[in-house]
Residue frames as a rotation matrix with the C-alpha (Angstrom) as fourth column:
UNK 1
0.299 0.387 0.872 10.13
-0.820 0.572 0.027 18.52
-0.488 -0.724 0.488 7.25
UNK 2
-0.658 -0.721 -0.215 11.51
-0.732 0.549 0.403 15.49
-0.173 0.423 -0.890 6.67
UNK 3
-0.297 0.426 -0.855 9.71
-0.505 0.689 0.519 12.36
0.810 0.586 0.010 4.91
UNK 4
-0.739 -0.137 -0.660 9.55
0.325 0.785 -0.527 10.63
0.590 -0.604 -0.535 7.90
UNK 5
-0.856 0.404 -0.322 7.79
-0.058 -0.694 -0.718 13.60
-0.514 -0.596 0.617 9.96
UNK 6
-0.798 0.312 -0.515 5.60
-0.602 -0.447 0.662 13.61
-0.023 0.838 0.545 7.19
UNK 7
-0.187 0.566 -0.803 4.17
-0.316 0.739 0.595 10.41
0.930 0.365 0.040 7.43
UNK 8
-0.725 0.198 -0.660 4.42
0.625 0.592 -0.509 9.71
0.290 -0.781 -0.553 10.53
UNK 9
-0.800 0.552 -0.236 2.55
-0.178 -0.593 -0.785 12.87
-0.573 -0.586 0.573 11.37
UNK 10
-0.254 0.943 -0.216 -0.43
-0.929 -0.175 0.327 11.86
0.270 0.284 0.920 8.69
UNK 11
-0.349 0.190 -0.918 -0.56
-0.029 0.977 0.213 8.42
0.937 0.101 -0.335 10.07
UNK 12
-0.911 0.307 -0.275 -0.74
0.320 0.106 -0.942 9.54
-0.260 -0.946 -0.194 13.72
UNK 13
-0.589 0.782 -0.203 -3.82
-0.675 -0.614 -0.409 12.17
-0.445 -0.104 0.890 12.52
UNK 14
-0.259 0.614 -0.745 -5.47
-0.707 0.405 0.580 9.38
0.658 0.677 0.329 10.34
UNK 15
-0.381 -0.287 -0.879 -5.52
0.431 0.786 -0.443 7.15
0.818 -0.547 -0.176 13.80
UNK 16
-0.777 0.121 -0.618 -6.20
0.620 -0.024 -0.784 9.66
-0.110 -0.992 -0.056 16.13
UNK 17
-0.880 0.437 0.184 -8.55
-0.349 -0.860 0.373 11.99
0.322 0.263 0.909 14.84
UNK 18
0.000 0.867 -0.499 -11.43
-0.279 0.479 0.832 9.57
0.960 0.139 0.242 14.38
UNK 19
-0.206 0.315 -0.927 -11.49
0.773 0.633 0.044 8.91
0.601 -0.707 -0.374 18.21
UNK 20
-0.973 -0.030 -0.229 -11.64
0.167 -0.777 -0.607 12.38
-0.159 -0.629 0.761 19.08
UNK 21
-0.084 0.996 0.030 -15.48
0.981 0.078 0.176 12.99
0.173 0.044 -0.984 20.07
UNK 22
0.890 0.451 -0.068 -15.96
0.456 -0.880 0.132 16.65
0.000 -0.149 -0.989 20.00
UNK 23
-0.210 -0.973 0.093 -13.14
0.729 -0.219 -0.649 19.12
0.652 -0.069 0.755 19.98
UNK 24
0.981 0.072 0.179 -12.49
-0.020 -0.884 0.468 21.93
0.192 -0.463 -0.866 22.50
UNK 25
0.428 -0.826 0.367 -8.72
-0.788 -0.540 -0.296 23.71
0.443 -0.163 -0.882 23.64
UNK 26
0.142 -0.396 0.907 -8.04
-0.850 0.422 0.317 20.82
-0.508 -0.816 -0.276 25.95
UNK 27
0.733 0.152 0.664 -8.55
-0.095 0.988 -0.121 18.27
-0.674 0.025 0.738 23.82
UNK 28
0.930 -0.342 0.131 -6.57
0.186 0.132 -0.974 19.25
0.316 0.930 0.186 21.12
UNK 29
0.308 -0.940 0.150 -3.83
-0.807 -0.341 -0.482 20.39
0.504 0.028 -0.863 23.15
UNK 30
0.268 -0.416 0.869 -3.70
-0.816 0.380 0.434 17.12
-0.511 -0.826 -0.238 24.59
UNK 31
0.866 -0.242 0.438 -3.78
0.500 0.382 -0.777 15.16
0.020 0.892 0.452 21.17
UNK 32
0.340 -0.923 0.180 -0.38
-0.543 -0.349 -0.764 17.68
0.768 0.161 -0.620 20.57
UNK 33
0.166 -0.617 0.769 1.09
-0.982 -0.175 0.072 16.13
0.090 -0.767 -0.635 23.30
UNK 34
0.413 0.358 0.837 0.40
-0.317 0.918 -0.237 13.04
-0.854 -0.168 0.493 22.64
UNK 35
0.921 -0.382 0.073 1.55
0.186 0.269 -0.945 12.97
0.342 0.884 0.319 18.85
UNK 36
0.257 -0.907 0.334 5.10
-0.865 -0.370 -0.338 14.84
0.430 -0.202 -0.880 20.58
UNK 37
0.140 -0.170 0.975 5.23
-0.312 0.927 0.207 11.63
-0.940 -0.333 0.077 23.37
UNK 38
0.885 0.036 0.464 4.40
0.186 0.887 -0.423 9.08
-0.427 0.461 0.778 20.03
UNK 39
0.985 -0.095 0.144 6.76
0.131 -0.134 -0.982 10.75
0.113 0.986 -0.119 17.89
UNK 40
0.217 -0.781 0.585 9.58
-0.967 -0.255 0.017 11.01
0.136 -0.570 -0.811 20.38
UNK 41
0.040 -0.465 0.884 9.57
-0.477 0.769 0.426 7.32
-0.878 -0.438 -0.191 21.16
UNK 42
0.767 -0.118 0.631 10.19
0.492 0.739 -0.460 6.26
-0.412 0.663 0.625 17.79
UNK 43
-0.215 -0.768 -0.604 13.07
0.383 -0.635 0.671 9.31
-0.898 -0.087 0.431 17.61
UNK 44
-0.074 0.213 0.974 11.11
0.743 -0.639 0.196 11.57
0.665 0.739 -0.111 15.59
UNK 45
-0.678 -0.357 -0.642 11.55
0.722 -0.487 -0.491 15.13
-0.137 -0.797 0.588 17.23
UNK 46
0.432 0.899 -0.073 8.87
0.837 -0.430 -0.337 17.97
-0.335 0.085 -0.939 17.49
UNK 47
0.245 -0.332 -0.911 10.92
-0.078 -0.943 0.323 20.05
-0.966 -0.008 -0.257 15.98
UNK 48
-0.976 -0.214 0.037 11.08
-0.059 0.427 0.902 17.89
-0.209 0.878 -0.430 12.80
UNK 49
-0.386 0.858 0.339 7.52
0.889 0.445 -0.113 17.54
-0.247 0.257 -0.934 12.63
UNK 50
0.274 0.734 -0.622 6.92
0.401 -0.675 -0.619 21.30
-0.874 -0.079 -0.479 13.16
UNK 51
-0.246 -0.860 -0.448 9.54
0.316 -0.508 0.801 22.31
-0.916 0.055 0.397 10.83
UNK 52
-0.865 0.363 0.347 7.33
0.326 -0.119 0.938 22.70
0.382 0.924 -0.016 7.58
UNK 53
-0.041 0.947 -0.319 3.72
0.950 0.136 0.282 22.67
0.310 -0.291 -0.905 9.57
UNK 54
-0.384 0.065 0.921 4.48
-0.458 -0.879 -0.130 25.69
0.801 -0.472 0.367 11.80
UNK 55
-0.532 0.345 0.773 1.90
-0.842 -0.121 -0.526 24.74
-0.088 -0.931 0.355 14.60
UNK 56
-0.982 0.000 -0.187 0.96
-0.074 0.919 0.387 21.17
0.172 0.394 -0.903 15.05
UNK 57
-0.680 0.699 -0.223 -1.50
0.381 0.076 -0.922 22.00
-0.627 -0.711 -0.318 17.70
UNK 58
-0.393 0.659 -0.642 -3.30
-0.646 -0.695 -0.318 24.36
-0.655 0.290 0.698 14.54
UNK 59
-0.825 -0.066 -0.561 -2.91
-0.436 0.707 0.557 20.64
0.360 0.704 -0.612 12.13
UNK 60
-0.962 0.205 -0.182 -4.37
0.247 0.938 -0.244 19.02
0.121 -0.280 -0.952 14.60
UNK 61
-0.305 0.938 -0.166 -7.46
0.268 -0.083 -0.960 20.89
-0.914 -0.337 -0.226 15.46
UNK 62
-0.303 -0.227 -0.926 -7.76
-0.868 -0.336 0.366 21.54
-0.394 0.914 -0.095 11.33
UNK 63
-0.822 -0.185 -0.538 -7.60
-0.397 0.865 0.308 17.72
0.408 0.467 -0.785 10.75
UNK 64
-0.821 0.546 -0.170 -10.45
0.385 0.309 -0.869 17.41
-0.422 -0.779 -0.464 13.71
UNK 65
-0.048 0.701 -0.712 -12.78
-0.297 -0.690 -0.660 20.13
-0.954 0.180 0.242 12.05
UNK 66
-0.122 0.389 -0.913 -12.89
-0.926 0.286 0.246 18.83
0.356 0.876 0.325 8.38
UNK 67
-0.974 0.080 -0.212 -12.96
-0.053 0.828 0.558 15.25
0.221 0.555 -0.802 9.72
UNK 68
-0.602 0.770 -0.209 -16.40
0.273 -0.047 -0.961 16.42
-0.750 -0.636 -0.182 12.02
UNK 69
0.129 0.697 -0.705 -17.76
-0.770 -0.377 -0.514 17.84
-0.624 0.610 0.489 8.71
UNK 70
0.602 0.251 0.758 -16.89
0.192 0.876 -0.442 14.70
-0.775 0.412 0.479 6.76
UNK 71
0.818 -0.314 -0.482 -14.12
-0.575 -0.435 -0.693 16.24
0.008 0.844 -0.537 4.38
UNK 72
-0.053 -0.966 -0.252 -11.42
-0.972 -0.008 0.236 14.26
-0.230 0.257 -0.939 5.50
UNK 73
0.211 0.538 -0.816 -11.04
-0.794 0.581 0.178 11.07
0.570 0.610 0.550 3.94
């Protein structure tokens, strides 16, 4: 994954997490879809972002569950 992917993908989750109010399947697969859209108009592909991660959709609901328990910072 390239630097760029990198950051951009912990800046989107440090931004979007905290507004997610509960998590369930829908929500998180719409957050993925949403970081793909953000990360596409700034000509970061989802294929750069996955390319270290594996599954973003598994980052994202990961990044949602420690921040609900207060682990993430």
């Amino acid at each position: 994954m390239s630097t760029r992917a990198v950051n951009f993908l912990h800046k989107w989750i440090s931004n979007s997490v905290p507004e997610t109010v509960g998590v369930d399947i829908i929500s998180v697969a719409e957050l993925t879809q949403k970081l793909f859209a953000d990360a596409k108009a700034i000509g970061i592909s989802g294929s750069e972002i996955e390319e270290e991660t594996g599954s973003v959709y598994e980052v994202i609901l990961d990044a949602i569950l420690h921040y609900e328990a207060g682990v993430a910072d």
